[in-house]
C-alpha positions as CSV (number, residue, x, y, z in Angstrom):
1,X,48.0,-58.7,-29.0
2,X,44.6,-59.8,-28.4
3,X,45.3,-60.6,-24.5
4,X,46.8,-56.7,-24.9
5,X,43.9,-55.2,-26.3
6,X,41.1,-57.2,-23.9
7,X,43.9,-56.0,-20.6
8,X,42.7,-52.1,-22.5
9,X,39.8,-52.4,-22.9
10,X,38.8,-53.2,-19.4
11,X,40.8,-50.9,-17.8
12,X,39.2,-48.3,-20.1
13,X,36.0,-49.6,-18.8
14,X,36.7,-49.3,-15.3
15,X,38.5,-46.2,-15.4
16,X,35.0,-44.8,-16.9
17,X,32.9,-46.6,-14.3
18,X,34.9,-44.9,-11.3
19,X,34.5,-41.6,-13.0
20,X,31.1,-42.1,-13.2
21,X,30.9,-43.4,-9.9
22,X,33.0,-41.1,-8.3
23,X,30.5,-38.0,-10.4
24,X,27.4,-39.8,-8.9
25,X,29.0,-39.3,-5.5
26,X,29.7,-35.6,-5.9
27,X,26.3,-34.7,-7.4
28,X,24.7,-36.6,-4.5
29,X,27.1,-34.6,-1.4
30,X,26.9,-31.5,-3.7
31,X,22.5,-31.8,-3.1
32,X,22.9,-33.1,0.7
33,X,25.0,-29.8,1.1
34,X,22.7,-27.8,-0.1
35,X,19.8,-28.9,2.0
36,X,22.1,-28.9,4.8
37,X,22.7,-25.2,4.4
38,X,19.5,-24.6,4.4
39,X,18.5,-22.7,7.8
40,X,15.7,-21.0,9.8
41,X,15.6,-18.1,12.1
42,X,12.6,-17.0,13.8
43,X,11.3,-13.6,13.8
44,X,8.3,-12.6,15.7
45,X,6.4,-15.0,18.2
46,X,6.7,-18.6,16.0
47,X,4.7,-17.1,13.0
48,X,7.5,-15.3,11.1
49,X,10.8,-16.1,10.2
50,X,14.0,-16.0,7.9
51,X,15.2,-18.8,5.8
52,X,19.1,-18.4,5.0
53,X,21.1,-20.3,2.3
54,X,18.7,-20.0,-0.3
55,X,19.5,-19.1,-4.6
56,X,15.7,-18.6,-5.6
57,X,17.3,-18.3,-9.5
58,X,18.6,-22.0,-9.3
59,X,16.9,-25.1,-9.8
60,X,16.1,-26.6,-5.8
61,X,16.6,-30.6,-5.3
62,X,13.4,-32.0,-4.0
63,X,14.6,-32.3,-0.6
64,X,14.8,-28.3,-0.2
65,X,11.4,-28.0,-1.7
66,X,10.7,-30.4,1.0
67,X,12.5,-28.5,3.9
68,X,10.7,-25.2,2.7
69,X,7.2,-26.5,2.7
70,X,8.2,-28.6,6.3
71,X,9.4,-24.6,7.6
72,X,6.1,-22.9,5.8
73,X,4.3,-25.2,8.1
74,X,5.9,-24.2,11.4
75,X,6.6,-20.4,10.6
76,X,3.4,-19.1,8.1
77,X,5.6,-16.0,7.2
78,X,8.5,-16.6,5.5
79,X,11.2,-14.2,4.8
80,X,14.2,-14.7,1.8
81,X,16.2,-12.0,1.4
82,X,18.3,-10.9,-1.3
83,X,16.6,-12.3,-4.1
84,X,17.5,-10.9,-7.4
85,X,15.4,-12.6,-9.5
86,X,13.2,-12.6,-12.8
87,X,9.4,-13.2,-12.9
88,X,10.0,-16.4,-14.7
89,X,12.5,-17.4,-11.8
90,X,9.3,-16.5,-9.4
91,X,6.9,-18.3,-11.1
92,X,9.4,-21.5,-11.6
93,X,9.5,-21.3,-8.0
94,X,6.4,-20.9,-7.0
95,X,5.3,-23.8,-9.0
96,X,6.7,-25.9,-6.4
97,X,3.9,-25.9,-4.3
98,X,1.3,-25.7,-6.5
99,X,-0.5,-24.4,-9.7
100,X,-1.0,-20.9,-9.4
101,X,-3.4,-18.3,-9.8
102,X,-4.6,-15.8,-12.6
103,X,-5.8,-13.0,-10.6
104,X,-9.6,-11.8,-11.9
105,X,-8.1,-7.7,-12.0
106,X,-6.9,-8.0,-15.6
107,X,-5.4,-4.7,-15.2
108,X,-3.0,-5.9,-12.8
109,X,-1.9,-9.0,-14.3
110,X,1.5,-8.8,-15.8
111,X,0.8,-8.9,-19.7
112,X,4.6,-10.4,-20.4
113,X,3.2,-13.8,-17.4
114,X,0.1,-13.4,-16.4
115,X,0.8,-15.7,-13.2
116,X,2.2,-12.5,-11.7
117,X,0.0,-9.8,-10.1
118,X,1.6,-6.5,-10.1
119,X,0.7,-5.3,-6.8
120,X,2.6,-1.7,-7.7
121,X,1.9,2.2,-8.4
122,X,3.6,2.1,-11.6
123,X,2.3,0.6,-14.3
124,X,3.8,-1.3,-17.4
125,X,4.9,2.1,-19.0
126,X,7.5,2.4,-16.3
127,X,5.1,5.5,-15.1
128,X,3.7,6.0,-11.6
129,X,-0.3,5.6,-12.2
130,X,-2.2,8.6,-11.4
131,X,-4.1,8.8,-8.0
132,X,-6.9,9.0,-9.1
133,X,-6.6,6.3,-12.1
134,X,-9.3,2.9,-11.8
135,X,-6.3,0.7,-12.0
136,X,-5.0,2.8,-8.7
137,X,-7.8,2.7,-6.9
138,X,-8.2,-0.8,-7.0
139,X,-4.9,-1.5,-5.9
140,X,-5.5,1.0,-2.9
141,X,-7.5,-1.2,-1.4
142,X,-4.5,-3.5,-0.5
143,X,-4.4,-0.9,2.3
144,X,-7.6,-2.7,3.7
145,X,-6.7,-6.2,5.6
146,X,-7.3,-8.8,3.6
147,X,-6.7,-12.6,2.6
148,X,-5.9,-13.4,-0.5
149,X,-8.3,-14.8,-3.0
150,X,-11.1,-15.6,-0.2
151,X,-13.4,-14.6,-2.4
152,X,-12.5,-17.7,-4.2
153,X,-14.7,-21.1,-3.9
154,X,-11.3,-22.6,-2.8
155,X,-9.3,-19.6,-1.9
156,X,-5.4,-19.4,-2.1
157,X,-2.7,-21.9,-0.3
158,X,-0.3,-19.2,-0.1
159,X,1.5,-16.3,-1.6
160,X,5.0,-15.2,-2.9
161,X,5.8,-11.7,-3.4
162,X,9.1,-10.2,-4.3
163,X,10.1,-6.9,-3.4
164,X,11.6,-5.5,-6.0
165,X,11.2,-1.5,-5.8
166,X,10.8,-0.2,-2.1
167,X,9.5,3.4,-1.1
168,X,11.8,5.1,1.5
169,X,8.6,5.1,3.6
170,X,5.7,3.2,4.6
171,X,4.4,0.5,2.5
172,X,5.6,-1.9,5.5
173,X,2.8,-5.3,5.2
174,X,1.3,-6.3,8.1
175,X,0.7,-10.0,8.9
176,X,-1.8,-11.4,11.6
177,X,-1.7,-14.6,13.0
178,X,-5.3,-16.1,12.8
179,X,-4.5,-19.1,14.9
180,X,-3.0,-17.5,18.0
181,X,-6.4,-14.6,17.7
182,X,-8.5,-17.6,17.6
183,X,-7.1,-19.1,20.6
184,X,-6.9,-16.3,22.9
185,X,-10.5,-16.0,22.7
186,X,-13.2,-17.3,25.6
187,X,-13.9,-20.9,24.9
188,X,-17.5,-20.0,24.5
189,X,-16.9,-17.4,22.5
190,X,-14.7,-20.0,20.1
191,X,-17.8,-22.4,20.2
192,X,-20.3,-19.5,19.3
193,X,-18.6,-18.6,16.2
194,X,-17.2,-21.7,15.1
195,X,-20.7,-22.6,13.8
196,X,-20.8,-19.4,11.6
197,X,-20.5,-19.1,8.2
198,X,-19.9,-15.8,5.9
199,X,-20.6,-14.5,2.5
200,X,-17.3,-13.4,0.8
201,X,-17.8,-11.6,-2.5
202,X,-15.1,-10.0,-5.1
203,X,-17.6,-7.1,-5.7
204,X,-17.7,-6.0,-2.0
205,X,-14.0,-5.2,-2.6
206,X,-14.9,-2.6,-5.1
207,X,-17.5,-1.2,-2.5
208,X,-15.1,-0.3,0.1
209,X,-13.5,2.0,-2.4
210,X,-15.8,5.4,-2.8
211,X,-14.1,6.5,-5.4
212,X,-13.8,3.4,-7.4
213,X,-18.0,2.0,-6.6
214,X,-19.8,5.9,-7.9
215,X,-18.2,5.4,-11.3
216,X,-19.6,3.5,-14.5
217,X,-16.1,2.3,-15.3
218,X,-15.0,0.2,-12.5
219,X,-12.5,-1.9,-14.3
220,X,-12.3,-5.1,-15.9
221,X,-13.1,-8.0,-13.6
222,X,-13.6,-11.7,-14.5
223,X,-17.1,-12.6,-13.4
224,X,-17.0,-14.6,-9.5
225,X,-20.0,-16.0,-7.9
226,X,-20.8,-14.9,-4.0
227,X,-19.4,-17.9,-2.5
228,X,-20.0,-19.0,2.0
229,X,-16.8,-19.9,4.0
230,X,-17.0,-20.7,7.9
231,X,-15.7,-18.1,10.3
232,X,-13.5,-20.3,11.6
233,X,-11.3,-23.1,9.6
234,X,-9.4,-25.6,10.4
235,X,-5.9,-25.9,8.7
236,X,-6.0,-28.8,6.5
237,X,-2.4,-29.9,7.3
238,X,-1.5,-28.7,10.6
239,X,-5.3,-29.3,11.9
240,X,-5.0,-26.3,14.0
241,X,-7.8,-23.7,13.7
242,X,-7.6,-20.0,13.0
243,X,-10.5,-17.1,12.3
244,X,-11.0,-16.7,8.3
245,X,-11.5,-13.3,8.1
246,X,-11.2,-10.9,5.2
247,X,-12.5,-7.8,5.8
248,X,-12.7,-6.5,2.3
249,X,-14.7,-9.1,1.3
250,X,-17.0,-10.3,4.0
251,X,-20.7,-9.1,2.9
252,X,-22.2,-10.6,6.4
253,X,-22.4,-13.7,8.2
254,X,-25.3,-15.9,7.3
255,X,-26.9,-17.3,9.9
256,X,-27.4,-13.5,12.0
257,X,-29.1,-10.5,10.8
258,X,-27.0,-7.8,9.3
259,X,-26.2,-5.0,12.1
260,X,-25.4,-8.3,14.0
261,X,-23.7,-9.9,12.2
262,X,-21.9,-6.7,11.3
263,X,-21.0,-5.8,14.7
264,X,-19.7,-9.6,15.2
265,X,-17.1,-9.1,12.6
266,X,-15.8,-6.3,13.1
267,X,-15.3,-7.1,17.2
268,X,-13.0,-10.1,15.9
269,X,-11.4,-7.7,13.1
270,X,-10.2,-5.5,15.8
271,X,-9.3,-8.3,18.3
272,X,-7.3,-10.2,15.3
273,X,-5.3,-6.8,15.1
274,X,-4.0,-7.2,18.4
275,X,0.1,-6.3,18.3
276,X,0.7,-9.3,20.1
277,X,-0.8,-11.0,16.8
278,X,0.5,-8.7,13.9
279,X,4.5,-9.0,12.7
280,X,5.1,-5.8,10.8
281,X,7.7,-6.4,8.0
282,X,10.1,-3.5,7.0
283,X,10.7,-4.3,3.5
284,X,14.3,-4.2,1.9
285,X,15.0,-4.5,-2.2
286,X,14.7,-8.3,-3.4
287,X,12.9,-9.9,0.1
288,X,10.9,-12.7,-1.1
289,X,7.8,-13.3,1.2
290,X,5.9,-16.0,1.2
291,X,2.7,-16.4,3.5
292,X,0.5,-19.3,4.2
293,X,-3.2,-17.3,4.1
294,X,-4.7,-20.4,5.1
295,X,-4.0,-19.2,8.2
296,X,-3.3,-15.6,7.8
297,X,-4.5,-12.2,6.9
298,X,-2.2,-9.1,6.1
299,X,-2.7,-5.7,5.0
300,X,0.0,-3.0,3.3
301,X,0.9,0.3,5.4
302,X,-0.1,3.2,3.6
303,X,2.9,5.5,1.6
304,X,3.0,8.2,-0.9
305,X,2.2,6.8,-4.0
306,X,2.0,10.1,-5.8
307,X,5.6,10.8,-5.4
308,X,7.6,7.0,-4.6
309,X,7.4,4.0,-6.4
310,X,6.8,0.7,-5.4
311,X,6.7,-2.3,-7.4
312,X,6.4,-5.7,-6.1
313,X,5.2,-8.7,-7.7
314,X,3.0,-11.5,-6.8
315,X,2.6,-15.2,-7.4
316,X,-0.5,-16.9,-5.7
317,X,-0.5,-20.6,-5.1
318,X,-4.2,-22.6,-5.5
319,X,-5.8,-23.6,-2.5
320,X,-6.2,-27.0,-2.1
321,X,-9.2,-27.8,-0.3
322,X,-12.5,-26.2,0.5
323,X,-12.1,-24.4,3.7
324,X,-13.2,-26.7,6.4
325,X,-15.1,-25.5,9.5
């Protein structure tokens, strides 16, 4: 009986240890499929494209986090589409590649996770804002080509918006690539400027807005220093440089003298908005963008807010280095 119970026991054993194996096994093929689905199609000139096989509500092995950043780095404009997710599911994404942001507009911030910036015309009521509301007017100047949180010491990584309420026209973003504008320029020309530095400031944004800069109540802002980036950067991974500009809020370059300086930056605005630099993206309901505005700038395509809604929501990654020159 003992000899009996010993021949049991051990085949209990390995029967358990070739389930467990044989688990292991189909946990391990089960992640290397997903990666393996995991694909890329470009979109407009190597700076955009589409990544397919994605489920941005599920947990992501470490090797697709790995295969999205390796993509990000190729393609600075990435596109998943049909994304039905919660903010939560945003933010537990974005958190992949970073800590993320609390934008300084406290209106804006959602009050439910403040890690996501309601870029939309309707506000937490459900209720399209009024035109002529603070909250709208600041939002307005999304309109204005920007990138994202350069008025930051270290400004943003990158950016992950989800499209989640899409008028039935305009509101289209435009991206620019910075790198390509910087490269088509004269080689003295990218020597001039690539000595430059320029002020960037979070009030200048509320400047370019009449409306918003002649009233007493301009919102509430958290309090940001001026702070000096150079011109043009150098892309701390890739090493590739690009122009850094952000038009709504550049105050002036520091080393010329204002109507200069002035006249400097808005030349390379206007040469950065070149089409053969700019993808235009046609939103659909649940695209999840994500943009790298290290070397980037983008702006939104006007629409009528008075009468459509659009709601999208934003999750900014922190930079992680001072932009180099």
């Amino acid at each position: 009986s003992d000899l009996l119970r010993f021949l049991c026991l051990f085949s209990f054993s390995k029967f358990f240890y070739l389930v467990r194996a044989s688990a292991w096994r189909f946990k391990v093929n089960t992640l290397a499929s997903q990666d393996t689905e995991l694909s890329i199609t470009p979109r407009f000139c190597g700076f955009s494209a589409t990544i397919e096989g994605l489920n941005l509500s599920a947990s992501l092995s470490s090797q697709s986090i790995q295969q999205i950043q390796n993509y990000w780095l190729d393609y600075p404009v990435l596109v998943i589409t049909k994304q039905n997710i919660s903010d939560l599911d945003q933010v537990k994404f974005a958190k992949n590649f970073g800590n993320l942001e609390i934008h300084p507009s406290v209106a804006h911030r959602s009050t439910k996770t403040p890690e996501i910036y309601r870029v939309s015309n309707v506000d937490e009521n459900n209720q399209i804002m009024e035109a002529k509301s603070t909250a709208w007017q600041y939002l307005e100047l999304t309109w204005l080509w920007h990138t994202d949180s350069s008025f930051r010491e270290i400004p943003s990584l990158g950016s992950i918006l989800h499209g989640i309420e899409i008028p039935p026209t305009g509101g289209d973003t435009l991206f620019a690539d910075m790198t390509k504008a910087f490269d088509a320029l004269p080689k003295p020309e990218q020597e001039r400027i690539s000595t430059l530095n320029v002020f960037h400031s979070h009030d200048y944004i509320v400047s370019q807005s009449k409306a918003l800069s002649s009233r007493e109540n301009k919102g509430q802002y958290e309090s940001l220093p001026r702070v000096k980036h150079p011109l043009v950067r150098r892309h701390p991974v890739t090493k590739k440089q690009s122009l850094f500009l952000s038009p709504h809020t550049m105050e002036s370059i520091v080393e010329l003298k204002e109507q200069e300086g002035r006249v400097l930056l808005d030349d390379l605005i206007h040469h950065a908005t070149q089409h053969q630099f700019v993808y235009r993206h046609k939103w659909k309901v649940d695209d999840v963008l994500m943009w790298d505005n290290r070397c980037t700038r983008h702006a939104v395509l006007p629409y009528d807010s008075i009468n459509h809604r659009r709601v999208m929501h934003r999750t900014t990654v922190i930079g992680d280095s001072v932009p180099k020159a």
